[in-house]
C-alpha positions as CSV (number, residue, x, y, z in Angstrom):
1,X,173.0,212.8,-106.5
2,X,169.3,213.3,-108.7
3,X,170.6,210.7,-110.9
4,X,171.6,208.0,-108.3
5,X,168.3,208.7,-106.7
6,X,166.4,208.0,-109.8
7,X,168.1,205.3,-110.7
8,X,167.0,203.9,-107.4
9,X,163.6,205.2,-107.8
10,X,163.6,203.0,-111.0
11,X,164.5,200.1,-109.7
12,X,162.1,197.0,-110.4
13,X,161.1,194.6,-106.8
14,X,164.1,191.8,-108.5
15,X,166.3,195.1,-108.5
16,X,165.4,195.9,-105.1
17,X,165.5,192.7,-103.5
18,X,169.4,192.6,-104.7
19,X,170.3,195.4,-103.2
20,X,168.3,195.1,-100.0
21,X,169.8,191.9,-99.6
22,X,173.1,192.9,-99.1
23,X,173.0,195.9,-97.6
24,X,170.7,193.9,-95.1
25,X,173.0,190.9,-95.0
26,X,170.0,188.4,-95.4
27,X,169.4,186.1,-98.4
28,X,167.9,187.5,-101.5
29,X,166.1,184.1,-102.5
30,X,164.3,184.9,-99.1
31,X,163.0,188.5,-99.9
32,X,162.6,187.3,-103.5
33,X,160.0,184.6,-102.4
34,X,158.4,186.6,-100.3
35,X,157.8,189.0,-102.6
36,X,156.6,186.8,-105.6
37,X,153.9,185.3,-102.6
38,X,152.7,189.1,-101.8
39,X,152.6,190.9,-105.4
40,X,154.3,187.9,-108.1
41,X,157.1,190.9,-108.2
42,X,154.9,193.0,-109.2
43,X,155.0,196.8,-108.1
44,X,151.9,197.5,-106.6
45,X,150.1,199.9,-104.5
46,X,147.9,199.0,-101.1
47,X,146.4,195.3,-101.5
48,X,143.0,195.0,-102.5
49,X,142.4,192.3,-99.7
50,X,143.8,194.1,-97.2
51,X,141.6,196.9,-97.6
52,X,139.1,196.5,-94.9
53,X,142.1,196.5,-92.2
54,X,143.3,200.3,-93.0
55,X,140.8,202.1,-90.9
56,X,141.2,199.8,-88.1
57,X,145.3,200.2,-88.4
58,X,144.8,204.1,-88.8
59,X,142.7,204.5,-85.4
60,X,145.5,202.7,-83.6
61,X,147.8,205.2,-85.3
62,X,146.3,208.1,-84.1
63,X,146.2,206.6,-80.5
64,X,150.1,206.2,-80.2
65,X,151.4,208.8,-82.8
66,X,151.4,212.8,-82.0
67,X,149.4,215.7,-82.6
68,X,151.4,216.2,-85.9
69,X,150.6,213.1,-87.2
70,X,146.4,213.6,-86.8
71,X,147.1,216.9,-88.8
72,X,148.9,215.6,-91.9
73,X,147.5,211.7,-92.4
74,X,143.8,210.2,-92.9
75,X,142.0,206.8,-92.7
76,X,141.4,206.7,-96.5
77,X,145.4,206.8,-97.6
78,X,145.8,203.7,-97.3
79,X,147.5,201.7,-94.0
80,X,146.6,198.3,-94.8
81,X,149.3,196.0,-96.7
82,X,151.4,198.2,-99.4
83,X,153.9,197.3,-102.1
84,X,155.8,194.3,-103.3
85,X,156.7,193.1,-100.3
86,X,152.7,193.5,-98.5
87,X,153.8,195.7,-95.5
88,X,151.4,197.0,-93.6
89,X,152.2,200.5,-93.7
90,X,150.7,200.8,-89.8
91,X,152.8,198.8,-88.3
92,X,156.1,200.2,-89.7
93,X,155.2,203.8,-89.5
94,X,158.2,204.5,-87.6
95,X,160.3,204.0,-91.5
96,X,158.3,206.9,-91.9
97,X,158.8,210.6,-91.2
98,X,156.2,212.4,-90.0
99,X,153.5,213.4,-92.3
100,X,155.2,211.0,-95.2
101,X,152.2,208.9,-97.0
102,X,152.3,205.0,-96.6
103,X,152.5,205.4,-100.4
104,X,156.6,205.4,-100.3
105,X,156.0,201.6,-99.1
106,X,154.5,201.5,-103.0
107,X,158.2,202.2,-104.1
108,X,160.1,199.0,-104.3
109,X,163.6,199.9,-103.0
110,X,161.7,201.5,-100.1
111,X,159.6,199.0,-99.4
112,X,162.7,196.2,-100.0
113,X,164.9,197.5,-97.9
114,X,162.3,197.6,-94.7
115,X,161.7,194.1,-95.9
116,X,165.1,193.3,-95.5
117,X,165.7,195.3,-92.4
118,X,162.0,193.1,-90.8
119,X,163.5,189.9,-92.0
120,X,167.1,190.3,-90.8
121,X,165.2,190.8,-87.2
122,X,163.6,188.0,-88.1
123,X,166.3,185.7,-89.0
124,X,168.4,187.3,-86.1
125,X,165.5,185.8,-83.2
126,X,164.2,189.6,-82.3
127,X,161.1,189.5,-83.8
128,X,159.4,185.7,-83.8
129,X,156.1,186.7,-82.9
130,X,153.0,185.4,-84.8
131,X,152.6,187.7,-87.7
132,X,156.6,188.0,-88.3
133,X,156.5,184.5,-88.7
134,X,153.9,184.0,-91.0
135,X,154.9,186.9,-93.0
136,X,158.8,185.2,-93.5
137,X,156.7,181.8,-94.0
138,X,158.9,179.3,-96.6
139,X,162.3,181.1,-96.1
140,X,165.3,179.5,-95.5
141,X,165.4,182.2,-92.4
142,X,162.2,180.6,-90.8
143,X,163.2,177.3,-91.4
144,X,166.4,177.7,-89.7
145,X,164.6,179.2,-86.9
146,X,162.2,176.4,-86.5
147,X,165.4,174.0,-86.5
148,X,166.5,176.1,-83.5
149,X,163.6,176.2,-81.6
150,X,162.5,172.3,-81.9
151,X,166.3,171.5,-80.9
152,X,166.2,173.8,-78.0
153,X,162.7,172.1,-76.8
């Protein structure tokens, strides 16, 4: 069991996008292009440019999560856009346990499989709001899903 979790652990963001995809059912050119937009495949930690947005993201955190949650979590770890994929941690805290760090969104099979779990909701219709849409931008899932809604119209 340790060594099939650190293989996993090792796993580069092409790696992770493989498996994501297919546990997820959803293409693995889309997560793979997404991806290379957010980070160029790149493991990375919270984005530089997102920065600015984690304090904001954290106060509406502490407004909806428990008691637990203030105890164990601050403002400066980071809630902003995290990992290869550019999640923002605080708005899928509920991948998390409580009092685990928005860092696991830094590890790329973590972070790949919620990717894959956000864009199979995506692809599916359940989650077309504005940021979903922007985030899945130049997949062949949102382009389908623009095909459906102009021939609905």
């Amino acid at each position: 069991m340790k060594l099939f979790l650190a293989f996993l652990l090792s796993l580069s963001p092409q790696q992770s996008a493989s498996l994501a995809a297919w546990v997820a059912g959803v293409e693995e050119g889309d997560l793979l292009k997404i991806a290379h937009r957010e980070s160029r495949l790149v493991p990375v930690a919270e984005h530089e440019r997102d920065r600015w947005a984690s304090d904001r993201i954290y106060r509406k955190l502490v407004k909806r999560r428990s008691f637990i949650f203030r105890m164990c979590s601050s403002a400066e770890q980071g809630w902003s856009s995290r990992g290869s994929w550019g999640l923002m941690a605080g708005y899928h805290d509920h991948y998390l346990l409580p009092c685990m760090p928005p860092s696991l969104f830094d590890v790329p099979i973590f972070s790949a499989l919620v990717a894959a779990h956000k864009l199979s909701k995506i692809c599916s219709g359940k989650n077309s709001g504005k940021w979903a849409m922007r985030w899945s931008r130049g997949t062949k899932c949102q382009k389908r899903l623009t095909r459906r809604q102009i021939k609905d119209s």
